[in-house]
SETORFI-21339 format. One record per residue (C-alpha): x, y, z; residue in three letters. Coordinates in steps of 0.05 Angstrom, whole numbers, padded with zeros to 5 digits, always signed. Layout:
XYZALA ...
END
This chain:
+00480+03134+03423UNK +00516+03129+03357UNK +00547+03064+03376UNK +00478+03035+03393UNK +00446+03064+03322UNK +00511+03032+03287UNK +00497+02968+03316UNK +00418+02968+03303UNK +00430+02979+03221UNK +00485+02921+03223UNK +00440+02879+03252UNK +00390+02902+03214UNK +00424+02887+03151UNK +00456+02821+03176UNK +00382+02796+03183UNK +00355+02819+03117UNK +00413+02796+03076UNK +00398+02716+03130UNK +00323+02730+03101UNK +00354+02736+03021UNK +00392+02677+03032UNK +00331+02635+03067UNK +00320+02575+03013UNK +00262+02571+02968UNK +00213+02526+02967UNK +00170+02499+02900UNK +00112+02542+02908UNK +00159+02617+02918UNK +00193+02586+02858UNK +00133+02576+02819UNK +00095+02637+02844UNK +00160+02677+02821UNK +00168+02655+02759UNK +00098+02668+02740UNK +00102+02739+02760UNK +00171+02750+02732UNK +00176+02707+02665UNK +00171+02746+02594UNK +00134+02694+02562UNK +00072+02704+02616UNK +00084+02784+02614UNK +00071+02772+02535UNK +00009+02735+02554UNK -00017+02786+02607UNK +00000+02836+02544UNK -00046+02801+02503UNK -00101+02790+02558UNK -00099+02867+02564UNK -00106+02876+02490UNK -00165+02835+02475UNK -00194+02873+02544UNK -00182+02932+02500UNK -00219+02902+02432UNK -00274+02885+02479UNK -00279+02955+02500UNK -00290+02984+02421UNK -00332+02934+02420UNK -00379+02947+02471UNK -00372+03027+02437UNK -00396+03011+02374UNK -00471+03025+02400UNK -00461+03097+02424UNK -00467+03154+02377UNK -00408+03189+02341UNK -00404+03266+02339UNK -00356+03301+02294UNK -00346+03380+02280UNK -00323+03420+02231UNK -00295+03476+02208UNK -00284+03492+02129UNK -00257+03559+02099UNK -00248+03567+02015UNK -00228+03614+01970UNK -00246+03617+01892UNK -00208+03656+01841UNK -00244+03672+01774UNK -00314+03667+01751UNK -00366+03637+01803UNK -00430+03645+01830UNK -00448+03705+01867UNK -00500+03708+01921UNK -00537+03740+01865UNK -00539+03671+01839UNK -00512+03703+01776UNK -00434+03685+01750UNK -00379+03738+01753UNK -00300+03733+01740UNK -00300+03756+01827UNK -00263+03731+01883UNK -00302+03689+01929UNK -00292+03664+02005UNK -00337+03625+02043UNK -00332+03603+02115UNK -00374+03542+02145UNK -00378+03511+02204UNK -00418+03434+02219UNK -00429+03387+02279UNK -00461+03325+02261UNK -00481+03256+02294UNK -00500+03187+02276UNK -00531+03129+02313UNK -00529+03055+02284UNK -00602+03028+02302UNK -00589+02955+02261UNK -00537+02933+02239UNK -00555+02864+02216UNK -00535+02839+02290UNK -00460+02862+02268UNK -00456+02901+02337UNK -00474+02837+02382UNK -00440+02790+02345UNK -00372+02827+02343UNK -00389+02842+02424UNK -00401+02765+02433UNK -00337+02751+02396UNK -00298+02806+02426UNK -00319+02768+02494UNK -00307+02702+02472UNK -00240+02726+02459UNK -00215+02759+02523UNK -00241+02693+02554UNK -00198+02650+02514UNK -00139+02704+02529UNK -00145+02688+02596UNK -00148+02623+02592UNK -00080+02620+02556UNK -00046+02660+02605UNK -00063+02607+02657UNK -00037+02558+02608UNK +00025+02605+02606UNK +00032+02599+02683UNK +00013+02534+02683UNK +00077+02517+02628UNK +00122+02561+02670UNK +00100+02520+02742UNK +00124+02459+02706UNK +00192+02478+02671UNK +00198+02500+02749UNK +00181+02432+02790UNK +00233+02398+02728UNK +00285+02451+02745UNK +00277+02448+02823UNK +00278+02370+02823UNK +00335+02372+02779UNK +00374+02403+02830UNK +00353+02369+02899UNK +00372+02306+02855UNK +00446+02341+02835UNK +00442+02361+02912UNK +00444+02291+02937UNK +00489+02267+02892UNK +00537+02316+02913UNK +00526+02290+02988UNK +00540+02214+02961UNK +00599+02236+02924UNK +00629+02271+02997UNK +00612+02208+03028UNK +00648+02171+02976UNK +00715+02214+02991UNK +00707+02200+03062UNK +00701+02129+03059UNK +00765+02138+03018UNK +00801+02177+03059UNK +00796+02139+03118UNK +00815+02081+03081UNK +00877+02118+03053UNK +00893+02139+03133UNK +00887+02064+03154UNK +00926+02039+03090UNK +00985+02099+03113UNK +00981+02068+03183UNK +00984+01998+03158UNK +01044+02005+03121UNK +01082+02056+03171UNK +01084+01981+03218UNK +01102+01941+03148UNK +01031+01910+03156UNK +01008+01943+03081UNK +01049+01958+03012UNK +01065+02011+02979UNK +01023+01985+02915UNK +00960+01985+02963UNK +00967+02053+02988UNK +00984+02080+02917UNK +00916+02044+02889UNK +00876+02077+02947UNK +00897+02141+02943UNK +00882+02136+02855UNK +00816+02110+02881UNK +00817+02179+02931UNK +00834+02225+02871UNK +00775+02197+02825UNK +00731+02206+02889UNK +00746+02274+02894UNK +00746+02287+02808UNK +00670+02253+02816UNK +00652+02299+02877UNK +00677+02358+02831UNK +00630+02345+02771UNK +00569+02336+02822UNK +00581+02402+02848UNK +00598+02430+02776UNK +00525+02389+02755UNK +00490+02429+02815UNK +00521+02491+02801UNK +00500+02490+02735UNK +00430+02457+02757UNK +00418+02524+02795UNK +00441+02572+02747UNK +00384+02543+02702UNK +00330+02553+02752UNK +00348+02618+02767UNK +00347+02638+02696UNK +00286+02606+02684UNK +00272+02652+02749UNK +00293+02716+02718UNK +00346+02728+02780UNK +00394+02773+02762UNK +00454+02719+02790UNK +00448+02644+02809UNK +00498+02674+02868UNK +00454+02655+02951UNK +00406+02616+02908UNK +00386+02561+02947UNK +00325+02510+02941UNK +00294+02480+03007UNK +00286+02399+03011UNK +00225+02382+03010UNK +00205+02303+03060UNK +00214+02248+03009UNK +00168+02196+03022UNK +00191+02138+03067UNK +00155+02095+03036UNK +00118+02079+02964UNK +00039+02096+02963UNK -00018+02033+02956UNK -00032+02017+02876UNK -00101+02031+02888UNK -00092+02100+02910UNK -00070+02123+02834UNK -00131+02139+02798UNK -00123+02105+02717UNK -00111+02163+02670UNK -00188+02156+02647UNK -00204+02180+02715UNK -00148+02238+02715UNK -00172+02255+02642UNK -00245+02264+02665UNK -00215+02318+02719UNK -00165+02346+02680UNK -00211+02377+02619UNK -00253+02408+02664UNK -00200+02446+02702UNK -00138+02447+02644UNK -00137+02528+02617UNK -00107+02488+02537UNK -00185+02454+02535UNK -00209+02513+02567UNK -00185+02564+02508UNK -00194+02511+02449UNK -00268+02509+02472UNK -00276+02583+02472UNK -00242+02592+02407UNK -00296+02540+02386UNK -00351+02590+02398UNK -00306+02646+02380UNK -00312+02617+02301UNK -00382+02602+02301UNK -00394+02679+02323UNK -00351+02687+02262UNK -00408+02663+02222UNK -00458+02694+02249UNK -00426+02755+02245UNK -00413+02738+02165UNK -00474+02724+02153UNK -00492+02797+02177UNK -00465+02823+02114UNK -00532+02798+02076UNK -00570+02834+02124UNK -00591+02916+02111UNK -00570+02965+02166UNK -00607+03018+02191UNK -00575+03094+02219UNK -00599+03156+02248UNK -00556+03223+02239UNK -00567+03295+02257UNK -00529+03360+02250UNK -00524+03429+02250UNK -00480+03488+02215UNK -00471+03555+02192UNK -00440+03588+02138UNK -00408+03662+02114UNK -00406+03679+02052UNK -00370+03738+02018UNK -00363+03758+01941UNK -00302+03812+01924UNK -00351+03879+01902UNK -00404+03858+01935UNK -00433+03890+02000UNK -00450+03828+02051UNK -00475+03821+02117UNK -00428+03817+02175UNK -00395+03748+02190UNK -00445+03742+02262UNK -00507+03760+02222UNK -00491+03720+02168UNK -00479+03654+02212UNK -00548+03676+02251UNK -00587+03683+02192UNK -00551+03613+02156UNK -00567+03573+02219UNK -00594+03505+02203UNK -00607+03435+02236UNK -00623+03365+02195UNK -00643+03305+02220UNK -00644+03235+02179UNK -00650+03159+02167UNK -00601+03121+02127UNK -00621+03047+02101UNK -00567+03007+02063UNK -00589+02945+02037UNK -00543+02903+02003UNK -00567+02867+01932UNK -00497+02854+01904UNK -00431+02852+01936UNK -00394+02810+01881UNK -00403+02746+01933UNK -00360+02779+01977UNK -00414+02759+02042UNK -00417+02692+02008UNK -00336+02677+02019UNK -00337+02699+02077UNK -00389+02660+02108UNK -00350+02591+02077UNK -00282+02623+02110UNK -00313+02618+02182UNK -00344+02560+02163UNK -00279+02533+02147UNK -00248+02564+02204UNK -00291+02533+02245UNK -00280+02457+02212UNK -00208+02477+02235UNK -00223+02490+02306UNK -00264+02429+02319UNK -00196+02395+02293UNK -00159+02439+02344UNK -00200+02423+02401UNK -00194+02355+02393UNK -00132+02352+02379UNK -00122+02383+02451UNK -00159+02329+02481UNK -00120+02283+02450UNK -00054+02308+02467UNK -00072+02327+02544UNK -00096+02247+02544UNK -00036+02223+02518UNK +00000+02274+02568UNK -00036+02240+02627UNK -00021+02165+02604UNK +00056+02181+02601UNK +00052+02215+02681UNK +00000+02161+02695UNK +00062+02099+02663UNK +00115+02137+02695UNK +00085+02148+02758UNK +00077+02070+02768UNK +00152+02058+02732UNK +00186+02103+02790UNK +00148+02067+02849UNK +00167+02010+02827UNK +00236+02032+02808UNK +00233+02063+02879UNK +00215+01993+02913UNK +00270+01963+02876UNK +00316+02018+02894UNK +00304+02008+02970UNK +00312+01933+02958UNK +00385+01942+02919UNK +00405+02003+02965UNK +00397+01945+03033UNK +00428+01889+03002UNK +00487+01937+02971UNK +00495+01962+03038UNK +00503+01896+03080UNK +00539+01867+03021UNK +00581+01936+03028UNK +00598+01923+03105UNK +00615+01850+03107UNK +00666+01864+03045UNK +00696+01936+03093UNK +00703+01885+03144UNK +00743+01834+03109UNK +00776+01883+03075UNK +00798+01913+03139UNK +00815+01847+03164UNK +00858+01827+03111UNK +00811+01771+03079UNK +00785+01822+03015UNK +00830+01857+02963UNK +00832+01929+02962UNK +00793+01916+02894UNK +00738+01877+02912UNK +00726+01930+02976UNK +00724+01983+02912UNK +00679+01947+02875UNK +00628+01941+02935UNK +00643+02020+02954UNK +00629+02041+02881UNK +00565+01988+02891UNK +00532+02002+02954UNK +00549+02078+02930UNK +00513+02074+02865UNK +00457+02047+02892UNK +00447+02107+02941UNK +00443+02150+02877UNK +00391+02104+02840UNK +00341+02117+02900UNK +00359+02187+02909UNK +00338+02183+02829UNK +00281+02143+02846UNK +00249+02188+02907UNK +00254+02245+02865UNK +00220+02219+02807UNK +00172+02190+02849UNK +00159+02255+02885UNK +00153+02296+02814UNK +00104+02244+02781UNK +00061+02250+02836UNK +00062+02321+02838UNK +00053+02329+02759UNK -00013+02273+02775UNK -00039+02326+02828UNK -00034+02377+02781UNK -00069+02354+02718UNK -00125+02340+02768UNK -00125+02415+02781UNK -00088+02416+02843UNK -00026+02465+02865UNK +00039+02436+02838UNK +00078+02423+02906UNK +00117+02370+02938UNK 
END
C-alpha cells in the first residue's frame, strides 16, 4: 500500500512539474505580466487612491459631531460664582458635544464630488494604458525570441550541412580522391558553424531571460514560449485598413485618449469649483454641554447636580460671505483656467502622437509584407541556386568556396524570412490592437 501511495505522489509531481514546463503562449504572457508587473501594481495603487478621494468626497455632505471634555484650574484672584473677584482657587469641569451641517457651500461639495469622479475615471483609464504598455513590451519580447529560436534552428542546420560535408571530404581523401587543404578549409568552415550556432543560442538565452524579467519570474530557468502558425502566405493590400481608418477606431477604444479627455473635464470642474470661492456658504450647528464649577471656601453643589442644573442645548446658522479675499478667488480661477489651456494642449497632443503611432504600424506593416514576398522569392531562388552548386560541388565541378558561398547564401536567406514572418506577424498584431482588439498572434 505504501509502494502504491509512493508511486501516486511521483507521478503526481512528475505531471505538475510537465504542467510548469508546458510553453507559454502570448496571451498567458501578457495576462501575467499585467497581474505581476510593479509598474501596473503602482497604477492599481493609484486607482485605489483616487477611489479613496472619491470617498471624502462623497462625505463632505454628512454632518460632523465632535465631543468634549475640558477641566481647568485658576490660581489667584478670579471670579467667584458670586460673580464677585477673590485671590481663591478655582476649578471648573465642562463637558460639549456639538454638530454642524454644510447646507451651501457655493456648489464646493458637487464640484469637488464631480472632480473627485472625474478623477478615479481617468485613474482607470491609465491603468489600462499601464496594461496596455506592459502587453506590448510583451508581444516585442516574445517575438524577439521565436525569431532568436529559429535562428538557432538555421544555425544547427548550418553545422549539419557542414558536417556531412566534412564526413564526405574525410572519405574523399581516405581513397586520395580529396586534399588535405580541402578537408582543413571545411572543417574551419565546421568550427565557425558551430561558433555562429553558439551566439544564437547565447542571443536566445539572453532573449528569454528578458521576457521573463519583464515577467517578474523568479529564474528564466523551464521558461519556454509556444510557436505560434506563421502565415503561409502574405494577406490582400485591400484588407489593411489606411491609418485614417485605424485612427477613427483607435480613439474611441485607446485608455491614453480616454484619460486625456477626462482630465479635460477634470480642469474645467477646477473652475467651477474656483469660482465657488466668490460664492457665500451657508451651515447649520447644534450642541449640548454641561459644566461644574467649584471655588476654594466656597460651599457648591455636588458635581451631578451641578451638571443637571448647567444642562444646555444651542442650535444655529452660520453665513460667510466673502467681500475681500486679497484676489485670492480671482488667481485661482485664471490657474484652472490656465490649467485647462494646458490640457486641451495635452489632449491633442495625444491624438497626435497615437496618429503618428498608427502611421509608423500602418508603413511598417506594408514594408514587412513586402519584405516577406521578397523573402519567399530570395529564400526559392537561394535554395535551387544552393542545390545545383551541392551538386557540382559534390561532383567535383564547384570549389569548396563557391559551395560556401551558396551555403552561407541559401542560409541567410532562411533567416531574412524567418525575420520577415515575424515582423509580419507582430505588425499585424500591433494593427489589431490599436483597433481595440486582444494582442495575439
Amino acid at each position: 500500500m505504501k509502494k502504491v501511495a509512493l508511486s501516486l505522489i511521483i507521478c503526481q509531481l512528475s505531471l505538475s512539474h510537465a504542467a510548469a514546463q508546458q510553453p507559454w503562449t502570448l496571451k498567458q504572457c501578457c495576462d501575467y505580466a499585467v497581474e505581476h508587473n510593479i509598474a501596473v501594481k503602482q497604477y492599481a495603487n493609484q486607482e485605489r487612491k483616487s477611489e479613496v478621494q472619491l470617498s471624502n468626497a462623497l462625505n463632505q455632505r454628512l454632518p460632523d459631531l465632535n465631543g468634549s471634555a475640558n477641566e481647568n484650574f485658576s490660581f489667584g484672584r478670579g471670579l467667584t460664582a458670586e460673580n464677585t473677584y477673590a485671590n481663591k482657587n478655582t476649578s471648573s469641569t465642562s463637558f460639549s458635544l456639538g454638530t454642524s451641517i454644510p447646507l451651501f457651500t457655493g456648489f464646493r461639495i458637487p464640484n469637488t464630488i464631480a472632480l473627485s469622479r472625474l478623477n478615479l475615471q481617468a485613474a482607470t483609464a491609465e491603468l489600462e494604458k499601464a496594461k496596455n504598455d506592459i502587453r506590448i513590451q510583451v508581444a516585442q519580447a516574445y517575438v524577439q525570441i521565436l525569431y532568436n529560436m529559429e535562428l538557432s534552428e538555421v544555425a544547427q542546420r548550418q553545422i549539419a550541412i557542414d558536417s556531412a560535408q566534412v564526413a564526405r571530404l574525410q572519405a574523399l581523401l581516405d581513397v586520395g580522391r580529396a586534399s588535405e587543404a580541402q578537408l582543413s578549409q571545411q572543417k574551419a568552415t565546421l568550427a565557425q558553424s558551430r561558433l555562429t550556432a553558439t551566439q544564437t543560442r547565447n542571443n536566445l538565452q539572453l532573449s528569454v531571460l528578458a521576457l521573463s524579467q519583464l515577467l517578474e519570474l523568479p529564474t528564466p530557468e523551464g521558461f519556454e514560449v509556444a510557436r505560434p502558425i506563421l502565415p503561409e502566405s502574405t494577406e490582400a493590400p485591400s484588407t489593411l485598413p489606411q491609418p485614417d481608418e485605424i485612427y477613427a477606431e483607435a480613439i474611441a477604444v485607446k485608455p491614453e485618449v480616454r484619460t486625456q479627455q477626462l482630465r479635460l473635464q477634470a480642469a474645467q470642474k477646477s473652475i467651477a469649483l474656483a469660482r465657488s470661492g466668490y460664492m457665500p456658504t451657508l451651515s447649520f450647528s447644534a450642541g449640548m454641554g454641561s459644566n461644574y464649577y467649584k471655588t476654594s471656601g466656597f460651599t457648591a453643589d455636588g458635581f451631578g447636580k451641578q451638571l443637571k442644573n448647567n444642562f444646555s442645548q444651542y442650535l444655529g446658522f452660520s453665513l460667510n460671505i466673502p467681500i475681500f479675499d486679497r484676489f485670492s478667488t480671482r488667481n485661482s480661477i485664471r490657474s484652472a483656467k490656465i490649467d485647462h489651456e494646458n490640457q486641451l494642449l495635452s489632449l491633442d497632443l495625444t491624438k497626435k502622437t497615437l496618429y503618428k503611432e498608427i502611421q509608423q504600424a500602418y508603413y511598417n506593416t506594408v514594408a514587412a509584407r513586402q519584405k516577406l514576398k521578397s523573402s519567399e522569392q530570395a529564400r526559392q531562388s537561394a535554395t535551387d541556386a544552393f542545390r545545383l552548386v551541392q551538386a557540382k560541388y559534390e561532383n567535383g565541378r564547384a570549389t569548396i568556396t563557391e559551395f560556401n558561398e551558396s551555403k552561407n547564401a541559401y542560409l541567410r536567406t532562411e533567416s531574412d524570412l524567418t525575420q520577415a514572418r515575424y515582423e509580419y506577424l507582430y505588425q499585424q498584431a500591433l494593427i489589431r490592437f490599436y483597433r481595440g482588439r486582444e494582442l495575439s498572434f
